[in-house]
C-alpha positions in Angstrom: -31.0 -8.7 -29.4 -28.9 -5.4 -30.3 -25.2 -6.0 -29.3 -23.4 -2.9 -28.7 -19.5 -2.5 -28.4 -18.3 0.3 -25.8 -15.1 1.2 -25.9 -12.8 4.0 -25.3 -9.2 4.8 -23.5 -8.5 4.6 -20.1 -9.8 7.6 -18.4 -12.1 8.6 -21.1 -15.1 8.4 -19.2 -16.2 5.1 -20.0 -18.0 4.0 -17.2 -20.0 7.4 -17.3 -21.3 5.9 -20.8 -22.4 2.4 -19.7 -23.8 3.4 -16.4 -26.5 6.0 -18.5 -27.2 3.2 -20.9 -27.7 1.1 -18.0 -30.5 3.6 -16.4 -31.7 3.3 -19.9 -32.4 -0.2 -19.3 -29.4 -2.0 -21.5 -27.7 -4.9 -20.2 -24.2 -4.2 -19.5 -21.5 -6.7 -19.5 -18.3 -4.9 -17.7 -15.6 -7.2 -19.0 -13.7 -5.0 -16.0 -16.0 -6.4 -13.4 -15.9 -10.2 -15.0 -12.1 -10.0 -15.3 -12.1 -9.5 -11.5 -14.4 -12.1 -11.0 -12.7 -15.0 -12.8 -9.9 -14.1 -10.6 -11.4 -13.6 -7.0 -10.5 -15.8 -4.2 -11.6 -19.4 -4.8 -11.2 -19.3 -8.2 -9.2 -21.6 -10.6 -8.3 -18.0 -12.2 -6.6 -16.9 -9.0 -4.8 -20.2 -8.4 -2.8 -20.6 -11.8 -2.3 -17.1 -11.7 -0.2 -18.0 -8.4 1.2 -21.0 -10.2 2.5 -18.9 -13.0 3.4 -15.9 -11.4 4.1 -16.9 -7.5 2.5 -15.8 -3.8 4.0 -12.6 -4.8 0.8 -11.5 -6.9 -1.5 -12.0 -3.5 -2.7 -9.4 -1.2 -2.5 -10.5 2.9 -6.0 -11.0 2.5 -5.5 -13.6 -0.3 -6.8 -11.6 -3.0 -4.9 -10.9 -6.0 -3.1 -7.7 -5.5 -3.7 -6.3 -9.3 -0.8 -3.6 -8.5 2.0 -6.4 -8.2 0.6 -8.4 -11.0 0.4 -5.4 -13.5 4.0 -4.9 -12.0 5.2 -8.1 -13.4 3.2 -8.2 -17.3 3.0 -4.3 -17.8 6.7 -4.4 -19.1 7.0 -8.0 -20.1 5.0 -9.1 -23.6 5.4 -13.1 -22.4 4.1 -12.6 -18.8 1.2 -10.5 -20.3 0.0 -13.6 -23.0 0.6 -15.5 -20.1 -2.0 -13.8 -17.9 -4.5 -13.3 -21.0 -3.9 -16.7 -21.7 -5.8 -17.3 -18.1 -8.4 -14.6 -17.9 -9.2 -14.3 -21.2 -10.8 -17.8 -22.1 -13.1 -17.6 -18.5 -14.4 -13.8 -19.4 -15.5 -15.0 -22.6 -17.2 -17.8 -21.4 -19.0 -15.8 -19.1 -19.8 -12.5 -21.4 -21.3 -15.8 -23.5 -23.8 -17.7 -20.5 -24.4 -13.2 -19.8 -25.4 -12.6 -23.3 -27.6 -16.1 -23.6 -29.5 -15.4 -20.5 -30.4 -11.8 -21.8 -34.0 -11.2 -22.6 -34.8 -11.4 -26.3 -35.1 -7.7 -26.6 -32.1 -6.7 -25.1 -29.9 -3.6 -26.0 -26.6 -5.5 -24.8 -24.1 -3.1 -24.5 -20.5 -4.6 -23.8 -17.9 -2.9 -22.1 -14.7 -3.5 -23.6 -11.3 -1.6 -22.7 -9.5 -3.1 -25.4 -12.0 -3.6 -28.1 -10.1 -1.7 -30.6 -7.0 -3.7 -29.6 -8.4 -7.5 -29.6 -10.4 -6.8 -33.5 -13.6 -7.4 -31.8 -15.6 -4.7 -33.8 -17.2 -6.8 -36.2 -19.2 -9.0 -33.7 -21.2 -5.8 -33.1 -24.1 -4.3 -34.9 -22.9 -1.3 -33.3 -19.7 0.3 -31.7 -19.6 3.1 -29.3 -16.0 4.6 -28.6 -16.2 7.7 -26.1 -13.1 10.0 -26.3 -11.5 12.7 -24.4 -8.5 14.3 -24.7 -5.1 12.9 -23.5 -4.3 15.8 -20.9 -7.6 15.7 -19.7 -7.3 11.6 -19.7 -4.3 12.2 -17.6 -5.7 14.8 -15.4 -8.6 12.2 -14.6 -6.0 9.1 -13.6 -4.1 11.6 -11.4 -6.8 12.9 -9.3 -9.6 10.4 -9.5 -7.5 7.2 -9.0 -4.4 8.9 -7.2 -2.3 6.8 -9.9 1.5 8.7 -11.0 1.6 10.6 -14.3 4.2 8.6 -15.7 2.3 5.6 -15.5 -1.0 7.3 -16.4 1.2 8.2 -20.2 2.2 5.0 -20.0 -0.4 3.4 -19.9 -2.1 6.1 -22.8 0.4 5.3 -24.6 0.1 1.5 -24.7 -3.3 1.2 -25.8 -4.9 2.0 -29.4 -4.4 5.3 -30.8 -7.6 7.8 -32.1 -7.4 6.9 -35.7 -7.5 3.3 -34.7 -10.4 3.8 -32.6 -12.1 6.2 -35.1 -11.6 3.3 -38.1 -14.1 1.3 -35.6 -16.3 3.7 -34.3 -19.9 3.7 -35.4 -20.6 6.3 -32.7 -17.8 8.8 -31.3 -18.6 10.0 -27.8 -17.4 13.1 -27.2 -16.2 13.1 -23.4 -14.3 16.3 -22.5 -16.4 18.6 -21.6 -19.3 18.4 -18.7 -20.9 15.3 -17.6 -24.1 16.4 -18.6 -23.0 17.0 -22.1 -22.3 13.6 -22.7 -25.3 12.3 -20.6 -27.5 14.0 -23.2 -26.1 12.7 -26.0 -26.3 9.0 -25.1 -30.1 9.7 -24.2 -30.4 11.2 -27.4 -28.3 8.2 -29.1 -30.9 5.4 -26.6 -33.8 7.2 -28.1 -33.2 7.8 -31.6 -31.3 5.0 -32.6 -30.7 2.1 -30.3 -34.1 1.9 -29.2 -35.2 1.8 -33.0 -32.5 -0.4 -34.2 -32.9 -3.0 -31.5 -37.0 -3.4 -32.5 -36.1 -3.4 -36.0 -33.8 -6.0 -35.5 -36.2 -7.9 -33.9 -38.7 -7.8 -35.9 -36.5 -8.4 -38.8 -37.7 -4.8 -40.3 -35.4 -2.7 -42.8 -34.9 1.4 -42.3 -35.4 2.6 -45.8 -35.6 6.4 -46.5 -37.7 7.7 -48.5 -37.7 10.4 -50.9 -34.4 11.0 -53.1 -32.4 13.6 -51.0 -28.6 14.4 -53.0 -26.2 15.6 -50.6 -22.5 16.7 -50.9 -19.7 13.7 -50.9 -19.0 12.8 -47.2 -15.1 11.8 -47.2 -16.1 9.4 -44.5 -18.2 7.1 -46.5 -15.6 5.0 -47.7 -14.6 4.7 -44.1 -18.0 3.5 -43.0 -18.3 1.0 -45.8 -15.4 -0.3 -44.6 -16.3 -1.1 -41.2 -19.4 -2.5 -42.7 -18.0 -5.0 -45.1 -16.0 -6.4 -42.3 -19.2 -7.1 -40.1 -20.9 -8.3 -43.2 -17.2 -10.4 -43.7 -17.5 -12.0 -40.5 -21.2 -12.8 -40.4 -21.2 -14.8 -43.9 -17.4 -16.5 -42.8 -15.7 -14.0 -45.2 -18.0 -13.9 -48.6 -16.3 -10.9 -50.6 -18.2 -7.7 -49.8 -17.6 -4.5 -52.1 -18.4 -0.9 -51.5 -19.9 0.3 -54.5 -22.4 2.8 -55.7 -22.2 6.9 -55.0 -20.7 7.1 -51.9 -17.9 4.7 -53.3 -16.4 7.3 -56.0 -14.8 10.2 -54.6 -16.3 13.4 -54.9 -19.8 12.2 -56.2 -22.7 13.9 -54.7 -25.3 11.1 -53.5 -28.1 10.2 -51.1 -26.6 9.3 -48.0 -27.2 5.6 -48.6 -23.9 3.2 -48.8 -24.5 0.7 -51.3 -22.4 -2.8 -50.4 -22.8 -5.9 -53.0 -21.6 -9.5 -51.5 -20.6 -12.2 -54.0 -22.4 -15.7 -54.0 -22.3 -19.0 -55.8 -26.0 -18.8 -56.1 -29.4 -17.3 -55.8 -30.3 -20.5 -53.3 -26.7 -19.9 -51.6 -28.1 -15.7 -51.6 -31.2 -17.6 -49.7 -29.7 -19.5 -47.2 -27.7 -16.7 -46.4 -30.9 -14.5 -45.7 -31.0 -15.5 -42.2 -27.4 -15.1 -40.9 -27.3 -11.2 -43.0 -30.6 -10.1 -40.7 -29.3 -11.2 -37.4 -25.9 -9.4 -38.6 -28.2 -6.4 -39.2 -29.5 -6.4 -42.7 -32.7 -8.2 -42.7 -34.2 -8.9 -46.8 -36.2 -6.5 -48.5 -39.1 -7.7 -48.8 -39.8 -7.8 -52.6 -37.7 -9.9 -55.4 -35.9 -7.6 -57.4 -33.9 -7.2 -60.6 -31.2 -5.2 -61.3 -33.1 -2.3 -63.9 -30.1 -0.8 -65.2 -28.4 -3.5 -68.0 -26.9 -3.9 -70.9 -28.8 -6.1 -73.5 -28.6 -9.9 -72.3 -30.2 -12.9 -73.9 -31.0 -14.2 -70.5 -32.8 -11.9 -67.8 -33.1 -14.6 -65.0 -28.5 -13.6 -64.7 -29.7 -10.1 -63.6 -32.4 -11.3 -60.4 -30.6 -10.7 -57.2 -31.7 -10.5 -53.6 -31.3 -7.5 -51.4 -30.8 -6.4 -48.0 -31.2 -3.4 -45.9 -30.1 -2.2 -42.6 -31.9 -2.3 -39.8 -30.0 0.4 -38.0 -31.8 4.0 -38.6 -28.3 5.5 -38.1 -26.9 4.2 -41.0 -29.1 2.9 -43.9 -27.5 0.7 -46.2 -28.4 -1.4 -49.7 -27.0 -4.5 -49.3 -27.1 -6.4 -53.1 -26.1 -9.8 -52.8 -25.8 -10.8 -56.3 -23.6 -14.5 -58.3 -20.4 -13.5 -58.8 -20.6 -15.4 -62.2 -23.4 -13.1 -63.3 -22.4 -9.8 -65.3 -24.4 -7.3 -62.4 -21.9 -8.0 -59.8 -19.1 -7.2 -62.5 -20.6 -3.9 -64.0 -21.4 -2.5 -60.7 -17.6 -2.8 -60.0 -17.0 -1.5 -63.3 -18.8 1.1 -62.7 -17.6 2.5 -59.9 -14.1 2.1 -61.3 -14.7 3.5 -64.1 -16.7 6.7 -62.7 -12.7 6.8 -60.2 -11.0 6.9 -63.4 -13.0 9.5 -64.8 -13.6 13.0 -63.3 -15.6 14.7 -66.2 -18.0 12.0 -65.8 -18.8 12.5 -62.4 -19.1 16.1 -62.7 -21.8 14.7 -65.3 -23.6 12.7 -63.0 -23.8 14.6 -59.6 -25.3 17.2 -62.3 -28.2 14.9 -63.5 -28.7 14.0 -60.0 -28.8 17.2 -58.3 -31.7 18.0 -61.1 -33.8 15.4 -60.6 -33.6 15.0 -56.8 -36.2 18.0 -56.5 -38.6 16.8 -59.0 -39.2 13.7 -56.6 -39.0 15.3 -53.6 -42.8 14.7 -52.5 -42.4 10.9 -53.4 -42.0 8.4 -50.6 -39.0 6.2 -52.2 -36.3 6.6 -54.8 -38.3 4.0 -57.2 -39.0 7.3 -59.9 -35.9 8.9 -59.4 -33.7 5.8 -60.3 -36.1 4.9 -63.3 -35.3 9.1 -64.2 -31.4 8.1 -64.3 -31.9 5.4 -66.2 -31.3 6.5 -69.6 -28.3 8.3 -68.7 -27.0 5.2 -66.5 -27.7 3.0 -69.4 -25.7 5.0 -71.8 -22.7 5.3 -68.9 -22.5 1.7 -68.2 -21.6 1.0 -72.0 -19.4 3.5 -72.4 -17.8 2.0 -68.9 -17.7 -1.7 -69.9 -16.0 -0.1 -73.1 -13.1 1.1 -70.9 -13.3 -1.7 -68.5 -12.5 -4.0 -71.5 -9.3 -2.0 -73.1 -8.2 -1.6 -69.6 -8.7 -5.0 -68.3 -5.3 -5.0 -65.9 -6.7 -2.0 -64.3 -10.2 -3.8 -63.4 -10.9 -6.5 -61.1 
Protein backbone atom coordinates (compact mmCIF):
# COMPACT_ATOMS: atom_id res chain seq x y z
CA UNK A 1 0.00 0.00 0.00
CA UNK A 2 1.32 3.65 -1.22
CA UNK A 3 0.26 6.30 1.41
CA UNK A 4 0.05 9.62 -0.02
CA UNK A 5 -0.29 12.92 1.94
CA UNK A 6 -2.48 15.81 0.12
CA UNK A 7 -2.29 18.85 1.33
CA UNK A 8 -2.57 22.45 0.51
CA UNK A 9 -4.30 25.91 1.86
CA UNK A 10 -7.68 26.59 1.97
CA UNK A 11 -8.92 27.51 -1.35
CA UNK A 12 -6.12 26.04 -3.19
CA UNK A 13 -7.97 23.72 -5.08
CA UNK A 14 -7.57 20.76 -3.03
CA UNK A 15 -10.55 18.81 -3.56
CA UNK A 16 -9.96 19.25 -7.42
CA UNK A 17 -6.66 17.15 -6.66
CA UNK A 18 -8.20 14.24 -4.62
CA UNK A 19 -11.33 13.93 -6.67
CA UNK A 20 -8.89 13.13 -10.10
CA UNK A 21 -6.85 10.79 -8.01
CA UNK A 22 -10.06 9.30 -7.04
CA UNK A 23 -11.28 8.70 -10.85
CA UNK A 24 -7.82 7.26 -10.93
CA UNK A 25 -8.88 4.73 -8.68
CA UNK A 26 -6.94 5.91 -5.19
CA UNK A 27 -8.61 5.52 -2.01
CA UNK A 28 -9.27 8.83 -0.52
CA UNK A 29 -9.61 9.54 3.03
CA UNK A 30 -11.17 13.24 3.35
CA UNK A 31 -10.23 13.99 6.92
CA UNK A 32 -12.96 16.99 6.05
CA UNK A 33 -15.66 14.45 5.46
CA UNK A 34 -14.58 12.19 8.71
CA UNK A 35 -14.28 15.30 10.87
CA UNK A 36 -18.05 15.97 10.05
CA UNK A 37 -18.85 12.53 10.67
CA UNK A 38 -17.41 12.11 14.18
CA UNK A 39 -19.50 14.98 14.89
CA UNK A 40 -23.04 14.31 13.18
CA UNK A 41 -26.13 13.93 15.13
CA UNK A 42 -25.99 10.90 17.39
CA UNK A 43 -22.58 10.97 17.95
CA UNK A 44 -20.52 11.05 21.30
CA UNK A 45 -18.46 13.82 19.13
CA UNK A 46 -21.50 16.06 18.90
CA UNK A 47 -22.57 15.58 22.59
CA UNK A 48 -19.23 16.72 24.45
CA UNK A 49 -18.88 19.21 21.95
CA UNK A 50 -22.31 20.61 23.56
CA UNK A 51 -20.97 19.74 26.94
CA UNK A 52 -17.91 21.85 26.47
CA UNK A 53 -19.14 24.47 24.35
CA UNK A 54 -23.11 24.72 25.22
CA UNK A 55 -26.66 24.42 22.94
CA UNK A 56 -25.20 27.38 21.38
CA UNK A 57 -22.98 25.33 18.91
CA UNK A 58 -26.40 23.47 17.50
CA UNK A 59 -28.35 24.27 14.47
CA UNK A 60 -32.49 24.05 14.99
CA UNK A 61 -32.18 20.86 13.33
CA UNK A 62 -29.72 19.53 16.02
CA UNK A 63 -26.75 19.55 13.92
CA UNK A 64 -23.69 21.20 14.85
CA UNK A 65 -23.79 24.65 13.39
CA UNK A 66 -19.89 24.71 12.29
CA UNK A 67 -20.34 28.70 11.89
CA UNK A 68 -21.02 29.26 15.75
CA UNK A 69 -18.44 26.80 16.76
CA UNK A 70 -15.64 28.20 14.56
CA UNK A 71 -17.10 31.52 16.17
CA UNK A 72 -16.14 30.46 19.58
CA UNK A 73 -12.27 28.48 18.89
CA UNK A 74 -11.20 30.62 15.74
CA UNK A 75 -10.00 33.43 18.19
CA UNK A 76 -9.47 31.45 21.27
CA UNK A 77 -6.16 28.89 21.35
CA UNK A 78 -7.87 26.97 24.65
CA UNK A 79 -11.36 26.44 23.03
CA UNK A 80 -9.54 25.35 19.83
CA UNK A 81 -7.24 22.35 21.86
CA UNK A 82 -10.40 21.80 23.41
CA UNK A 83 -12.31 20.89 20.25
CA UNK A 84 -9.18 19.03 18.68
CA UNK A 85 -8.97 17.36 21.81
CA UNK A 86 -12.58 15.82 20.80
CA UNK A 87 -12.39 15.34 16.98
CA UNK A 88 -9.02 14.70 16.65
CA UNK A 89 -8.66 11.20 18.52
CA UNK A 90 -12.11 9.84 16.62
CA UNK A 91 -10.76 10.97 12.89
CA UNK A 92 -7.72 9.16 13.57
CA UNK A 93 -9.23 6.15 14.68
CA UNK A 94 -11.27 6.06 11.71
CA UNK A 95 -8.48 7.23 8.88
CA UNK A 96 -6.89 3.92 10.85
CA UNK A 97 -10.03 1.05 10.46
CA UNK A 98 -10.18 3.29 6.42
CA UNK A 99 -6.58 2.64 5.78
CA UNK A 100 -6.78 -1.24 7.29
CA UNK A 101 -9.71 -2.13 5.20
CA UNK A 102 -7.93 -0.78 2.03
CA UNK A 103 -7.01 -3.35 -0.54
CA UNK A 104 -3.40 -4.40 -0.42
CA UNK A 105 -2.60 -2.50 -3.54
CA UNK A 106 -4.02 0.68 -2.73
CA UNK A 107 -2.68 4.19 -3.71
CA UNK A 108 -4.21 5.80 -0.36
CA UNK A 109 -4.21 9.25 -0.79
CA UNK A 110 -5.06 11.23 2.46
CA UNK A 111 -6.61 14.51 2.51
CA UNK A 112 -5.21 16.60 5.06
CA UNK A 113 -5.83 20.52 5.51
CA UNK A 114 -3.47 20.78 8.12
CA UNK A 115 -0.82 18.32 7.22
CA UNK A 116 1.94 20.80 7.26
CA UNK A 117 0.67 22.20 10.55
CA UNK A 118 0.15 18.78 12.72
CA UNK A 119 4.10 17.27 11.39
CA UNK A 120 2.35 14.51 9.76
CA UNK A 121 4.79 14.42 6.61
CA UNK A 122 6.92 11.65 7.57
CA UNK A 123 4.14 8.93 7.82
CA UNK A 124 3.95 9.35 4.03
CA UNK A 125 6.02 7.76 1.35
CA UNK A 126 4.75 10.66 -0.52
CA UNK A 127 3.32 14.24 0.01
CA UNK A 128 1.34 16.16 -2.50
CA UNK A 129 0.88 20.01 -1.50
CA UNK A 130 -1.25 21.85 -4.44
CA UNK A 131 -0.76 25.69 -4.29
CA UNK A 132 -2.31 28.74 -5.77
CA UNK A 133 -1.83 32.13 -5.16
CA UNK A 134 -3.19 34.06 -2.12
CA UNK A 135 -5.40 36.62 -4.24
CA UNK A 136 -6.64 33.94 -6.26
CA UNK A 137 -7.18 31.74 -2.83
CA UNK A 138 -9.18 34.62 -1.74
CA UNK A 139 -11.03 35.25 -4.88
CA UNK A 140 -12.13 31.47 -4.66
CA UNK A 141 -13.54 31.73 -0.75
CA UNK A 142 -15.44 34.91 -1.81
CA UNK A 143 -17.27 33.76 -4.74
CA UNK A 144 -17.40 29.98 -4.43
CA UNK A 145 -18.36 29.78 -0.68
CA UNK A 146 -19.89 33.31 -0.34
CA UNK A 147 -17.54 33.64 2.87
CA UNK A 148 -16.25 37.70 3.75
CA UNK A 149 -12.69 38.69 2.71
CA UNK A 150 -11.58 39.49 6.01
CA UNK A 151 -12.17 36.14 7.23
CA UNK A 152 -11.06 34.48 4.03
CA UNK A 153 -7.21 36.52 5.03
CA UNK A 154 -7.82 35.39 8.10
CA UNK A 155 -8.10 32.34 7.81
CA UNK A 156 -4.84 32.38 5.01
CA UNK A 157 -3.23 33.82 7.32
CA UNK A 158 -3.59 31.30 10.11
CA UNK A 159 -2.53 28.35 8.49
CA UNK A 160 1.13 27.22 7.31
CA UNK A 161 2.99 29.51 5.07
CA UNK A 162 4.63 28.42 1.37
CA UNK A 163 8.09 27.67 2.61
CA UNK A 164 6.59 25.63 5.25
CA UNK A 165 4.64 23.70 2.94
CA UNK A 166 7.42 23.59 0.29
CA UNK A 167 10.05 22.05 3.15
CA UNK A 168 7.30 19.06 2.97
CA UNK A 169 6.36 18.86 -0.38
CA UNK A 170 7.46 15.88 -2.46
CA UNK A 171 5.20 17.05 -5.26
CA UNK A 172 4.09 20.92 -5.64
CA UNK A 173 0.79 21.20 -7.50
CA UNK A 174 0.58 24.10 -9.26
CA UNK A 175 -3.23 25.27 -9.02
CA UNK A 176 -3.72 28.75 -10.47
CA UNK A 177 -4.24 28.55 -13.70
CA UNK A 178 -7.09 26.31 -15.58
CA UNK A 179 -8.56 23.25 -14.16
CA UNK A 180 -7.43 21.26 -16.89
CA UNK A 181 -3.90 22.25 -16.29
CA UNK A 182 -3.72 20.75 -13.10
CA UNK A 183 -5.94 17.78 -14.11
CA UNK A 184 -3.21 16.79 -16.52
CA UNK A 185 -0.57 16.97 -14.28
CA UNK A 186 -1.97 14.63 -11.65
CA UNK A 187 -2.76 12.11 -14.57
CA UNK A 188 0.67 12.57 -15.57
CA UNK A 189 1.88 12.30 -11.69
CA UNK A 190 -0.86 8.73 -11.39
CA UNK A 191 0.82 7.36 -14.41
CA UNK A 192 4.40 8.00 -14.13
CA UNK A 193 5.01 7.76 -10.63
CA UNK A 194 2.31 6.59 -8.22
CA UNK A 195 1.24 3.93 -10.24
CA UNK A 196 4.96 2.68 -10.41
CA UNK A 197 5.86 3.44 -6.88
CA UNK A 198 2.85 1.76 -5.43
CA UNK A 199 3.82 -1.82 -7.40
CA UNK A 200 7.35 -1.34 -6.51
CA UNK A 201 6.45 -1.04 -3.05
CA UNK A 202 4.65 -3.93 -3.26
CA UNK A 203 6.69 -6.09 -4.57
CA UNK A 204 9.43 -4.91 -2.51
CA UNK A 205 11.43 -3.81 -5.92
CA UNK A 206 14.13 -0.88 -5.90
CA UNK A 207 14.19 1.97 -8.84
CA UNK A 208 17.77 2.09 -9.70
CA UNK A 209 19.01 4.14 -12.77
CA UNK A 210 21.17 3.09 -14.87
CA UNK A 211 23.95 4.57 -16.73
CA UNK A 212 26.11 7.35 -14.98
CA UNK A 213 24.36 10.65 -16.05
CA UNK A 214 26.45 14.08 -14.19
CA UNK A 215 24.15 16.85 -13.98
CA UNK A 216 24.61 20.42 -12.58
CA UNK A 217 24.20 20.88 -8.44
CA UNK A 218 20.44 21.14 -7.79
CA UNK A 219 20.24 23.66 -4.65
CA UNK A 220 17.21 21.67 -3.61
CA UNK A 221 18.92 18.41 -2.86
CA UNK A 222 19.80 19.13 0.50
CA UNK A 223 16.23 20.09 0.93
CA UNK A 224 14.96 16.67 -0.29
CA UNK A 225 17.40 14.80 1.83
CA UNK A 226 16.03 16.41 4.43
CA UNK A 227 12.53 15.44 4.13
CA UNK A 228 13.94 11.98 3.58
CA UNK A 229 15.89 11.47 6.69
CA UNK A 230 12.94 12.42 8.66
CA UNK A 231 10.71 9.64 7.03
CA UNK A 232 13.69 7.32 7.31
CA UNK A 233 13.86 8.97 11.25
CA UNK A 234 10.48 8.08 11.99
CA UNK A 235 10.29 4.64 10.39
CA UNK A 236 13.51 3.16 12.33
CA UNK A 237 12.15 5.27 15.84
CA UNK A 238 14.83 7.89 15.18
CA UNK A 239 18.19 5.87 14.13
CA UNK A 240 20.58 8.94 12.96
CA UNK A 241 20.21 9.39 9.24
CA UNK A 242 22.96 11.57 7.30
CA UNK A 243 22.87 13.20 3.90
CA UNK A 244 25.97 12.41 2.36
CA UNK A 245 27.56 11.85 -0.99
CA UNK A 246 27.35 14.52 -4.10
CA UNK A 247 24.34 16.03 -3.73
CA UNK A 248 25.34 16.80 -0.05
CA UNK A 249 28.34 19.30 -0.87
CA UNK A 250 27.36 22.44 -2.35
CA UNK A 251 28.12 23.16 -5.78
CA UNK A 252 29.23 19.50 -6.83
CA UNK A 253 28.03 18.32 -10.05
CA UNK A 254 26.52 14.68 -9.52
CA UNK A 255 24.02 12.02 -10.74
CA UNK A 256 20.83 12.92 -9.47
CA UNK A 257 20.87 10.21 -6.91
CA UNK A 258 20.73 11.42 -2.95
CA UNK A 259 22.90 9.25 -1.00
CA UNK A 260 21.56 8.89 2.92
CA UNK A 261 23.71 6.55 5.38
CA UNK A 262 21.73 5.45 8.75
CA UNK A 263 23.88 4.47 11.77
CA UNK A 264 23.37 0.89 13.50
CA UNK A 265 24.75 -1.10 16.40
CA UNK A 266 25.14 -3.98 13.99
CA UNK A 267 25.06 -5.79 10.76
CA UNK A 268 22.16 -8.23 12.43
CA UNK A 269 20.46 -4.85 13.92
CA UNK A 270 21.04 -3.48 9.80
CA UNK A 271 18.94 -6.97 9.22
CA UNK A 272 16.25 -6.69 11.37
CA UNK A 273 15.76 -3.34 10.29
CA UNK A 274 15.37 -4.53 6.45
CA UNK A 275 11.77 -4.97 6.88
CA UNK A 276 10.57 -1.74 8.54
CA UNK A 277 13.16 0.50 5.81
CA UNK A 278 11.02 -1.32 2.57
CA UNK A 279 7.57 -0.71 3.86
CA UNK A 280 8.94 3.05 4.65
CA UNK A 281 9.99 2.96 0.97
CA UNK A 282 13.44 1.60 0.61
CA UNK A 283 13.30 -1.95 0.10
CA UNK A 284 17.25 -3.96 0.21
CA UNK A 285 19.24 -4.20 -2.74
CA UNK A 286 19.43 -7.25 -3.48
CA UNK A 287 23.22 -8.14 -3.38
CA UNK A 288 25.68 -7.94 -0.16
CA UNK A 289 27.92 -5.23 -0.71
CA UNK A 290 31.12 -3.68 0.56
CA UNK A 291 32.14 -0.35 0.68
CA UNK A 292 35.10 -0.31 -2.44
CA UNK A 293 36.50 2.89 -1.67
CA UNK A 294 38.94 2.43 1.82
CA UNK A 295 41.74 3.15 3.32
CA UNK A 296 44.03 0.21 4.20
CA UNK A 297 42.33 -1.90 7.21
CA UNK A 298 43.59 -5.07 8.82
CA UNK A 299 40.00 -6.23 8.99
CA UNK A 300 37.69 -6.09 5.79
CA UNK A 301 34.55 -7.71 7.41
CA UNK A 302 34.34 -3.50 9.37
CA UNK A 303 33.67 -2.26 5.67
CA UNK A 304 30.40 -4.89 4.72
CA UNK A 305 27.30 -2.90 4.94
CA UNK A 306 23.76 -3.40 3.73
CA UNK A 307 22.00 -1.10 1.32
CA UNK A 308 18.75 0.22 0.45
CA UNK A 309 17.10 1.89 -2.44
CA UNK A 310 13.90 3.68 -3.12
CA UNK A 311 11.18 2.40 -4.41
CA UNK A 312 9.73 5.69 -5.60
CA UNK A 313 10.79 6.28 -9.51
CA UNK A 314 10.52 10.05 -8.61
CA UNK A 315 13.23 10.17 -6.44
CA UNK A 316 15.87 7.38 -6.40
CA UNK A 317 17.86 7.22 -3.41
CA UNK A 318 21.07 5.03 -1.94
CA UNK A 319 20.21 4.24 1.35
CA UNK A 320 23.75 2.80 3.21
CA UNK A 321 22.97 1.61 6.47
CA UNK A 322 26.32 0.99 7.86
CA UNK A 323 27.80 0.34 12.26
CA UNK A 324 28.37 3.47 13.52
CA UNK A 325 31.56 1.93 15.19
CA UNK A 326 32.95 1.00 11.83
CA UNK A 327 35.41 3.65 10.04
CA UNK A 328 32.82 3.75 6.61
CA UNK A 329 30.14 5.51 8.29
CA UNK A 330 32.87 7.99 9.70
CA UNK A 331 34.88 8.68 6.29
CA UNK A 332 31.75 9.11 4.43
CA UNK A 333 30.99 12.05 6.79
CA UNK A 334 34.46 13.09 6.53
CA UNK A 335 34.24 13.21 3.36
CA UNK A 336 31.58 15.24 2.66
CA UNK A 337 32.94 17.64 5.24
CA UNK A 338 35.89 17.82 4.02
CA UNK A 339 34.95 18.24 0.16
CA UNK A 340 32.42 21.67 2.18
CA UNK A 341 35.56 22.91 3.52
CA UNK A 342 37.35 22.70 0.40
CA UNK A 343 36.30 24.41 -2.92
CA UNK A 344 39.46 23.67 -5.07
CA UNK A 345 38.73 20.14 -4.48
CA UNK A 346 35.39 20.09 -5.73
CA UNK A 347 36.22 21.89 -8.69
CA UNK A 348 38.59 18.76 -8.90
CA UNK A 349 36.03 16.27 -8.70
CA UNK A 350 32.98 17.50 -10.66
CA UNK A 351 35.96 17.67 -13.31
CA UNK A 352 36.89 13.90 -13.14
CA UNK A 353 33.34 13.22 -13.11
CA UNK A 354 32.03 15.18 -15.96
CA UNK A 355 35.00 13.11 -18.01
CA UNK A 356 34.19 9.91 -17.19
CA UNK A 357 30.34 10.13 -17.19
CA UNK A 358 30.43 9.83 -21.21
CA UNK A 359 32.78 7.10 -21.42
CA UNK A 360 29.96 4.92 -19.55
CA UNK A 361 27.28 6.19 -21.06
CA UNK A 362 26.11 2.88 -23.01
CA UNK A 363 26.55 0.85 -19.63
CA UNK A 364 23.40 -0.02 -17.76
CA UNK A 365 24.61 0.88 -14.02
CA UNK A 366 27.24 3.15 -12.43
CA UNK A 367 29.32 -0.23 -11.36
CA UNK A 368 32.39 1.00 -14.00
CA UNK A 369 32.08 4.50 -13.53
CA UNK A 370 32.60 4.26 -9.61
CA UNK A 371 35.45 1.63 -10.08
CA UNK A 372 36.94 4.73 -12.73
CA UNK A 373 36.79 7.24 -9.57
CA UNK A 374 38.34 5.00 -7.56
CA UNK A 375 41.89 5.98 -7.72
CA UNK A 376 41.21 9.48 -7.46
CA UNK A 377 38.56 8.85 -4.40
CA UNK A 378 41.18 6.75 -2.77
CA UNK A 379 43.81 9.38 -2.87
CA UNK A 380 40.96 12.13 -1.68
CA UNK A 381 39.73 10.26 1.26
CA UNK A 382 43.45 10.18 2.78
CA UNK A 383 44.09 13.44 2.16
CA UNK A 384 40.42 14.12 3.86
CA UNK A 385 40.96 11.90 7.02
CA UNK A 386 44.27 14.04 7.13
CA UNK A 387 42.23 17.12 7.69
CA UNK A 388 39.54 15.52 9.56
CA UNK A 389 42.20 14.59 12.17
CA UNK A 390 43.98 18.17 12.67
CA UNK A 391 40.57 19.59 12.62
CA UNK A 392 38.88 17.22 14.92
CA UNK A 393 36.41 20.09 16.65
CA UNK A 394 35.28 20.91 13.19
CA UNK A 395 34.20 17.12 12.46
CA UNK A 396 31.56 15.13 13.94
Amino acid sequence: MLRVGLTGGIGSGKSTVSARLAEHGAVVIDSDLLAREVVAPGTDGLREIVESFGEGVLAPDGSLDRAALAGIVFTDDAARRTLNGIVHPRVAARTGEMMAAAPPESVVVHDVPLLVENGMAPAYHLVLVVDAPVEERVRRLVSARGMPETDARSRIASQASDEQRRATADVWLDNSGPRDAVLSEVDRLWAGRLVPFEKNLREQRVHRVGAPAVVDHDPSWPAQAARLVKRIETATGGKPVEHIGSTSIPGLAAKDVIDLQVGVESLEEADKLAHVLAEAGFPRYPEPLTDTVMPSHPDPELWRKRVHCSADPGRPVNLHVRVREWPAWRYALVFRDWMRAHPDEVAAYAALKRDLAPRFAQDSGATRYAEAKSPWMTAALARAVEWADSHADRVR
